[in-house]
C-alpha positions as CSV (number, residue, x, y, z in Angstrom):
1,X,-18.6,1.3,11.2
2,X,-16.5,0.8,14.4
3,X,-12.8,0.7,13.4
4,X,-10.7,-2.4,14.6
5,X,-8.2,-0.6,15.3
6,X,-7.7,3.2,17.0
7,X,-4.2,5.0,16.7
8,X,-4.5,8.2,18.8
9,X,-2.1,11.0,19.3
10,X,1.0,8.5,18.8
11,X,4.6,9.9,19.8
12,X,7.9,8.2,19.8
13,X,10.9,9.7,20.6
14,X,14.5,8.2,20.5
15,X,16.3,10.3,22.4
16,X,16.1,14.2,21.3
17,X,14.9,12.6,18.1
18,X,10.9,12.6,17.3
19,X,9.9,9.6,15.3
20,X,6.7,9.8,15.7
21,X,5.1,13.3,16.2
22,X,1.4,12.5,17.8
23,X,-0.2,10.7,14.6
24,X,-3.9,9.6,14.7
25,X,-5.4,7.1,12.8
26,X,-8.2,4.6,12.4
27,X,-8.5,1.0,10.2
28,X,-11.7,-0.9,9.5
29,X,-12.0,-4.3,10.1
30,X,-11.5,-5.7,6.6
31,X,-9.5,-3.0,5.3
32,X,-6.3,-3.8,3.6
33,X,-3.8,-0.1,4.1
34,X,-0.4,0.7,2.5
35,X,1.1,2.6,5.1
36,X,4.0,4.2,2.5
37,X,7.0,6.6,3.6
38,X,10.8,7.5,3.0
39,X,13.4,5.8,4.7
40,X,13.5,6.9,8.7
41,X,9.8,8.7,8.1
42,X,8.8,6.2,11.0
43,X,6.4,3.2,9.1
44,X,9.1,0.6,10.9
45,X,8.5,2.5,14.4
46,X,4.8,2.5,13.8
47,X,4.6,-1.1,13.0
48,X,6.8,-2.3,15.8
49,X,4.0,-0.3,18.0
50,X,1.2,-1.8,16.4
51,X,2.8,-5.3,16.4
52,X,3.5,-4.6,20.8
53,X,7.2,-4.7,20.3
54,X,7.9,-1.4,21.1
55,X,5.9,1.0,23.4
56,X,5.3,4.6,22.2
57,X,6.5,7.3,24.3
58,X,2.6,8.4,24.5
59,X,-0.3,8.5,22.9
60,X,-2.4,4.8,22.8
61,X,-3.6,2.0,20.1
62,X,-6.5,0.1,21.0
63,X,-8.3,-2.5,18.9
64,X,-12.1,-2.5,19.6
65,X,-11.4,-0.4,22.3
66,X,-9.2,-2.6,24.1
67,X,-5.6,-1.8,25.0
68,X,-3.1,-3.4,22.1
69,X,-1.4,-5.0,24.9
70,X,-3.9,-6.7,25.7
71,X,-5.1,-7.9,21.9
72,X,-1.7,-10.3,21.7
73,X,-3.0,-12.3,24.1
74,X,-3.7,-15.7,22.0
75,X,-7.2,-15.7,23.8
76,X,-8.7,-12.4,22.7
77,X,-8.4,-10.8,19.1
78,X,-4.3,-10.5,18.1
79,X,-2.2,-9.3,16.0
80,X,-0.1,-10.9,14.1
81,X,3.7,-9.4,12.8
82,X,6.0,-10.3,9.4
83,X,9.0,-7.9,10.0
84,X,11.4,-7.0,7.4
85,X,14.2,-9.0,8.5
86,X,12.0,-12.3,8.8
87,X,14.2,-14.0,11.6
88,X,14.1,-17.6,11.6
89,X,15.5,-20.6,13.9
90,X,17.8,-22.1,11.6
91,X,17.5,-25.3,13.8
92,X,13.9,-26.2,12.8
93,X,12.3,-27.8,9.9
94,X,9.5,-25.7,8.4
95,X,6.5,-28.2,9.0
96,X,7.8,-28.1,13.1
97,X,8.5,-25.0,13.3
98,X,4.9,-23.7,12.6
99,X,3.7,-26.6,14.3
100,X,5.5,-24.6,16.9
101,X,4.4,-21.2,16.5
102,X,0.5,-22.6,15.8
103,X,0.9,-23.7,19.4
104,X,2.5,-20.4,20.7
105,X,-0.3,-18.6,19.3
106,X,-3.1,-21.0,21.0
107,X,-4.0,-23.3,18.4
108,X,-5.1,-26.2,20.2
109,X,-2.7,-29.4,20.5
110,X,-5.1,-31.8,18.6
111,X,-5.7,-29.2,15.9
112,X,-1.7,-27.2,16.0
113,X,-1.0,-30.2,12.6
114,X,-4.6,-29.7,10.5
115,X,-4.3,-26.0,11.1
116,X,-0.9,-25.7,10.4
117,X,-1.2,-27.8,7.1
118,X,-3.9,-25.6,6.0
119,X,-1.5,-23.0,6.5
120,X,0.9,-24.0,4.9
121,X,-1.4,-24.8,1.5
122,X,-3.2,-21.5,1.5
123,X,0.6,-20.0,1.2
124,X,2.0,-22.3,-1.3
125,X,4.4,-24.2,0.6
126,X,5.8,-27.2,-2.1
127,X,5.1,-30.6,0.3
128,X,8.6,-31.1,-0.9
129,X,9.8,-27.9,1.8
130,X,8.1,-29.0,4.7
131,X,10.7,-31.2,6.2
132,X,13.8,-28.7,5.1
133,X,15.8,-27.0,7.6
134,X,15.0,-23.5,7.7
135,X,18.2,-22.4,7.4
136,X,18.5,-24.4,3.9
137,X,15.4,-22.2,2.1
138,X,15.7,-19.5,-0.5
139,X,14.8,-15.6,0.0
140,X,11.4,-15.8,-1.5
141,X,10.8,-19.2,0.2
142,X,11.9,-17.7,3.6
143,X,9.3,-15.1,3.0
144,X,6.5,-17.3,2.4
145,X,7.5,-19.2,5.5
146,X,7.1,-15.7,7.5
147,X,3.8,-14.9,5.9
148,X,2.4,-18.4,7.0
149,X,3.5,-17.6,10.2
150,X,1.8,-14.5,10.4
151,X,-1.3,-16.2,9.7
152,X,-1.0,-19.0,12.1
153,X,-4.0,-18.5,14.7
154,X,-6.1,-16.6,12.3
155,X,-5.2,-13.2,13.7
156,X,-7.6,-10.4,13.1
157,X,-4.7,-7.8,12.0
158,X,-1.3,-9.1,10.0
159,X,1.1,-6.5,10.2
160,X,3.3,-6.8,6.8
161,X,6.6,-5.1,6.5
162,X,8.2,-5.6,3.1
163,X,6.5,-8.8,2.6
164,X,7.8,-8.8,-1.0
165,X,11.1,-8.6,-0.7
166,X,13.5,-11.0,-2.8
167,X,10.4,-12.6,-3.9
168,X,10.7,-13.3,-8.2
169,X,7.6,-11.7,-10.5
170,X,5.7,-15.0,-9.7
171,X,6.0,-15.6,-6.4
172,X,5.1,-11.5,-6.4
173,X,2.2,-12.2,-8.2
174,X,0.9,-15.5,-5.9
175,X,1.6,-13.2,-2.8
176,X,-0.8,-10.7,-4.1
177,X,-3.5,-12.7,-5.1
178,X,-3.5,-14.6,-1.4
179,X,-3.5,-11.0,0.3
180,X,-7.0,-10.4,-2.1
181,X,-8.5,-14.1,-1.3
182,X,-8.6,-12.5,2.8
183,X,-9.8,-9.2,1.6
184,X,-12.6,-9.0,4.5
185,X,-11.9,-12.0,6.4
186,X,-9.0,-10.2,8.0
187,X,-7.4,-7.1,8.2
188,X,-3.6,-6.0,6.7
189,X,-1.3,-3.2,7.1
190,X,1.4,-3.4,4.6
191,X,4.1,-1.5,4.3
192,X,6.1,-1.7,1.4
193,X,8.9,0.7,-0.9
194,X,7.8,-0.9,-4.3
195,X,4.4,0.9,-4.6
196,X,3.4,-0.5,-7.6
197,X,2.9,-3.8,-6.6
198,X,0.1,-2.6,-3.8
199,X,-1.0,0.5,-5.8
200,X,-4.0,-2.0,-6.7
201,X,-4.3,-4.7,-3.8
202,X,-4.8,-2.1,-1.0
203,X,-7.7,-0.5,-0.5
204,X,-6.3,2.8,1.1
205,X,-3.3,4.5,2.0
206,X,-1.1,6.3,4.6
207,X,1.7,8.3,3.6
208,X,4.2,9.0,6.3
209,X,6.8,11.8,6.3
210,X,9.2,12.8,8.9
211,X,6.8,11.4,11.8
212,X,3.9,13.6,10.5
213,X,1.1,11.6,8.3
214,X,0.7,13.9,5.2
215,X,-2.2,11.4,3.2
216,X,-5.0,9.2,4.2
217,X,-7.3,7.8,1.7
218,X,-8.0,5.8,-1.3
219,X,-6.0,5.8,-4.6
220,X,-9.1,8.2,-6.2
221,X,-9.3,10.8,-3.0
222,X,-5.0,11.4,-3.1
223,X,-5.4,12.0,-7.0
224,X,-7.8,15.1,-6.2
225,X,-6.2,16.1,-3.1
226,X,-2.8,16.4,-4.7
227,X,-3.1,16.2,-8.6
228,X,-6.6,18.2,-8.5
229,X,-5.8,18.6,-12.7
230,X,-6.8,15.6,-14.9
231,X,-4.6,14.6,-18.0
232,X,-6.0,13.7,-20.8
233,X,-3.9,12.1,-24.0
234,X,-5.5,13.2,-27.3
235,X,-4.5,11.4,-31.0
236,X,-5.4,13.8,-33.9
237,X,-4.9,13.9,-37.7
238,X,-4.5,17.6,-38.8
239,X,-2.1,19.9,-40.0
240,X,0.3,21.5,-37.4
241,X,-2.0,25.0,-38.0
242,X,-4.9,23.5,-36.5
243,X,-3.1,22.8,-33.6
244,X,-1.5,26.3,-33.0
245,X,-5.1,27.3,-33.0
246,X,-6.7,25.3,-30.8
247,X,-3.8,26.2,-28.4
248,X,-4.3,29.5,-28.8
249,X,-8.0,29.3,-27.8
250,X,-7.5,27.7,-25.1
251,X,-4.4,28.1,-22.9
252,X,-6.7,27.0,-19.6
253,X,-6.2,23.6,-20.9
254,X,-1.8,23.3,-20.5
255,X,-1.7,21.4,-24.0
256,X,1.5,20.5,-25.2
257,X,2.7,17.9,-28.1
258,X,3.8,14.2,-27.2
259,X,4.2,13.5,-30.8
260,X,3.8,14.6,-33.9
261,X,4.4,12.6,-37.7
262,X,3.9,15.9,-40.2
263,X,3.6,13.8,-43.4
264,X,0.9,11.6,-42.1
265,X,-1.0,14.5,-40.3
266,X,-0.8,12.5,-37.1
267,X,-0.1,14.7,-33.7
268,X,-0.3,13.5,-30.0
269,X,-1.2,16.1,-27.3
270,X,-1.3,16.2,-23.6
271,X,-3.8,18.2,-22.0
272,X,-3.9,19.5,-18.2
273,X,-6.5,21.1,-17.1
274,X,-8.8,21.7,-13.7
275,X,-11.8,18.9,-13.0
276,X,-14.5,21.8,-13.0
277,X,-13.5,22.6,-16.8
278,X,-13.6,18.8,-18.0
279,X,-16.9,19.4,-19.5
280,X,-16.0,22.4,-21.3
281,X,-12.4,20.2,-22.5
282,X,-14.9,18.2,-24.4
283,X,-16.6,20.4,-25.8
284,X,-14.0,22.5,-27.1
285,X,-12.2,19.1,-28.4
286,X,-15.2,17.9,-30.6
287,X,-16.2,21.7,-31.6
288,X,-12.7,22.1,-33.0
289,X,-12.9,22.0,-36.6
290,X,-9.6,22.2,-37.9
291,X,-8.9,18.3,-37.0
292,X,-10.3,14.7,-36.8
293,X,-10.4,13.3,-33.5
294,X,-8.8,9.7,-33.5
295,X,-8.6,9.0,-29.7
296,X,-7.9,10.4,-26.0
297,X,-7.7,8.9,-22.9
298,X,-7.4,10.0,-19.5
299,X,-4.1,9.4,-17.6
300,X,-4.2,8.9,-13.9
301,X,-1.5,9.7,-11.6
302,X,0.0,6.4,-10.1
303,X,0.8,5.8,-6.7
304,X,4.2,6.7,-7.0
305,X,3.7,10.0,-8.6
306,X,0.8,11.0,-5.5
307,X,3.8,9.6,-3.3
308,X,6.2,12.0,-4.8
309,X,4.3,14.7,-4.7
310,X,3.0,14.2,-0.9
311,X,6.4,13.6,0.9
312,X,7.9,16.5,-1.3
313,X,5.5,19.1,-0.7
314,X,4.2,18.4,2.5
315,X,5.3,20.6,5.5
316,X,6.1,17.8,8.3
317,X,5.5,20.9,11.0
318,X,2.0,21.5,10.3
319,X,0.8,19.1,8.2
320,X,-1.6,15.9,9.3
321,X,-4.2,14.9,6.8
322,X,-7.3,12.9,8.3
């Protein structure tokens, strides 16, 4: 599959300072990517790049092989941008000012009202709003205003930085069920700090550290790159000996107690151990004849704990993941 858009040896440089230090990367048309990092690991720099309102110090972004400068002309394929900060005219009702911006972005003039209207329904704007003044809307409101905007034109790419910000568990909730209703009809980068709100919307991620990309893939390839044990939680009913011996036999598999009730017999373990020796872990657990297996599960790391463990223990020198 051709990607839509090509990041190549990107560099930034503010000053002495390296922002970016000549990352690559590719996203498919389609593809919905967290692109995750600390504070000042350069996500905001990449996405003012990507969004043309920066220029890189070197290095190039094309989509389909065209120059990005080129791609925000409203006649070709463009991108789209919902920044952090959101700014908008406090002068304008919300019904004219994406009126407005449908125009800017080519819409048209006998279809700027359907196609904003449409807009404006597929991201829950109350009929009630449309005729406020900007500068009269709440936070969350504000943001669902910016998102509208972003898709005003039907760009191919919508840039998202912290898209949920001041947004309440509902509104949270509405915003990512409309990012899953475009899965495949467009494509999103989205950057946000509250990971477990996109741990399950996006379909891959890039982690950023001190200019230097330290992850690229989906939720199930960063588990085995950086947590290449699996955890397993294990409910028994036995007496404590049992346990002691099944430890005993098998220190390969890490296990520890959780919990343990001695007058009811009833003990929770955690086990760590290495993928190859998960069949053997079974094996071993329904061999053991000291107890009586209730339960186990497996526990996966979350996004946060991969995002933890890749911006800690990566080396931003020599590190770059594909």
């Amino acid at each position: 599959m051709e990607p839509l858009i090509t990041v190549q040896n990107l560099t930034k440089y503010y000053g002495p300072f390296v922002a970016l230090n000549g990352i690559s990367f590719a996203v498919n048309a389609g593809e919905i990517v967290g692109l995750l990092g600390p504070n000042g690991a350069g996500k905001s720099t990449t996405l003012k790049i990507l969004g043309g309102l920066m220029d890189a110090t070197s290095g190039t972004v094309t989509i389909r092989g065209e120059p990005i400068a080129y791609c925000h002309h409203p006649k070709h394929c463009f991108i789209a941008a919902m920044l952090e900060n959101n700014p908008l005219p406090p002068h304008l009702k919300v019904g004219e000012y994406l009126r407005f911006r449908a125009a800017m972005k080519g819409v048209s003039g006998q279809n700027v009202h359907l196609h904003a209207e449409k807009i404006m329904r597929l991201t829950g704007i109350p009929r009630g709003i449309r005729h406020r003044g900007l500068d009269s809307l709440s936070k969350g409101m504000r943001q669902r205003v910016g998102l509208a905007d972003a898709l005003l034109g039907d760009p191919e790419l919508v840039i998202l930085d912290e898209p949920t910000i001041g947004l309440d568990p509902s509104q949270i909730i509405k915003f990512r069920q409309l990012i899953a209703t475009q899965r495949g009809k467009r494509t999103f980068i989205i950057s946000s700090h509250i990971l477990p709100e996109i741990e399950h919307l996006c379909d891959r991620f890039i982690i950023i550290t001190s200019g230097n990309i330290v992850a690229n893939g989906g939720i199930g390839e960063l588990r085995e790159k950086f947590f290449g044990e699996r955890i397993f939680a294990i409910d028994v009913e036995c007496d404590r000996s049992a346990i002691d011996h099944f430890k005993a036999q098998h220190t390969v598999f890490q296990v520890r107690d959780i919990f343990s009730d001695a007058s009811a017999k009833k003990h929770q373990l955690s086990a760590i151990l290495p993928t190859r020796d998960v069949d053997f872990f079974w094996r071993a657990l329904l061999a053991e004849p000291g107890w009586k297996l209730l339960s186990i599960a497996e526990k996966s790391a979350t996004l946060e704990e991969i995002f933890i463990r890749a911006t800690e223990y990566a080396d931003p020198e020599h590190t770059q993941w594909q």
